[in-house]
KOLTITI-183512 format. One record per residue (C-alpha): residue in three letters; x, y, z. Coordinates in pm, whole numbers, plus 50000, padded with zeros to 5 digits. Example, Ala and Ser with C-alpha at 12.3 -4.5 7.8 and 13.67 -1.06 7.14 Angstrom:
Ala512304955050780Ser513674989450714
***
This chain:
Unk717903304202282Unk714053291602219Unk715093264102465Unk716213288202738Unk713313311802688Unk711053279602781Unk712703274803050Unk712623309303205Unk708683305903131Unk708353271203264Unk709723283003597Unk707623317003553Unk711223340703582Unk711543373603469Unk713903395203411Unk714923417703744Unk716113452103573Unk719023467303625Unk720563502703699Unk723693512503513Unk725223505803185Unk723493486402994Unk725733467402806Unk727043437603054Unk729833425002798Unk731993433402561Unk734373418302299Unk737233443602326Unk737663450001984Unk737983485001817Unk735933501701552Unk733483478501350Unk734363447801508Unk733323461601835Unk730533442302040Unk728473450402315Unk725653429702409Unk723713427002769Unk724503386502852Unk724083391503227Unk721403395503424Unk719043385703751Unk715953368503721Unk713583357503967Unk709873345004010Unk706763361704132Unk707123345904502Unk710603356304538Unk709953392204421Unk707233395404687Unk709963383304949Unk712393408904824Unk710463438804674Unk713173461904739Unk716083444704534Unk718543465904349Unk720143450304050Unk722893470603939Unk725613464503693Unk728973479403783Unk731933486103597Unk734343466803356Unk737443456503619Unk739193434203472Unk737433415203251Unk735393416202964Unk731793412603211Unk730703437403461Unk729433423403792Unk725613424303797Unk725123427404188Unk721723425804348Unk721203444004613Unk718523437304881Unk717523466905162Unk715023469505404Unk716163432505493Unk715943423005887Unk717923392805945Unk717243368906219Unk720153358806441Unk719373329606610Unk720703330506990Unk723003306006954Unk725023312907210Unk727853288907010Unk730693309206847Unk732983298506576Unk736163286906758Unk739233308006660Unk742693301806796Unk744503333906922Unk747883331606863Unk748433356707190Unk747643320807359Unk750293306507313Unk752233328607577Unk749633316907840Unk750843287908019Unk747063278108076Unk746713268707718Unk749833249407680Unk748723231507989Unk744773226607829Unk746313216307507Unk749063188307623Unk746663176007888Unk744403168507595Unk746413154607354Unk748063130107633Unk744733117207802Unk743753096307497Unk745983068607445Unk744053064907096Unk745963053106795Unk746013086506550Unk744843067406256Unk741603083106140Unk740883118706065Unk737643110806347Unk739793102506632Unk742303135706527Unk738543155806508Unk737923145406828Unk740803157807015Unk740883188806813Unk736813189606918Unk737553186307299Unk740603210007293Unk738473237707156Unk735523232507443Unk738663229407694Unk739923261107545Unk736763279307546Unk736283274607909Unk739743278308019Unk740033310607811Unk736843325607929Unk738063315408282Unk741463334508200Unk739443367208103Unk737153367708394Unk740323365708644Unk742503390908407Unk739443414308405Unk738533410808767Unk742323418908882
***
């Protein structure tokens, strides 16, 4: 324990606080042989506190285990979205009625006469079906929504 007190002081944490129960473990034993002890907890340095003065640290309840969760909690945070106009890909499976995407996706697979033997060369076609897809299926909204 001396060791991990140095440590904590070498990198100047301290201990965060908490709201709740105390106790963040117990042994689940009855009468004398019953333990409770606080083991968890946040910790943080001076710099980080000044980022975050408004953290929460709150330990919940025993689910189903012998720990509560310590959660920290941070409010007041703006986060900055970059405008990346980039979206994760997901596949619709409501696709795969549209004749469109069959078409994108065969028309793909069939233009590179590539022998299948690396996981880069399957990435790749996977990589240009999703652009192809993205277009076509944006193209395929604007004409559904326009009528």
């Amino acid at each position: 324990m001396n060791e991990f007190q140095q440590t904590l002081d070498n990198c100047s944490l301290v201990d965060m606080g908490f709201e709740g129960q105390c106790f963040t473990w117990l042994n689940k034993r009855q009468g004398a042989a019953h333990v409770q002890e606080r083991l968890d907890r946040f910790c943080c340095n001076k710099d980080w506190h000044d980022l975050f003065p408004s953290v929460r640290v709150t330990n919940g309840d025993f689910l189903h285990s012998d720990h509560r969760p310590v959660v920290a909690t941070l409010e007041n945070v703006v986060r900055i979205q970059k405008n990346d106009k980039k979206r994760c890909f997901r596949f619709e499976t409501h696709w795969l009625k549209d004749e469109e995407c069959h078409d994108i996706v065969n028309h793909t697979w069939s233009e590179f006469n590539v022998p299948l033997d690396s996981q880069d060369s399957i990435l790749d076609i996977f990589g240009r079906c999703v652009e192809r897809l993205g277009r076509g299926i944006r193209i395929s909204l604007v004409r559904f929504r326009g009528g």
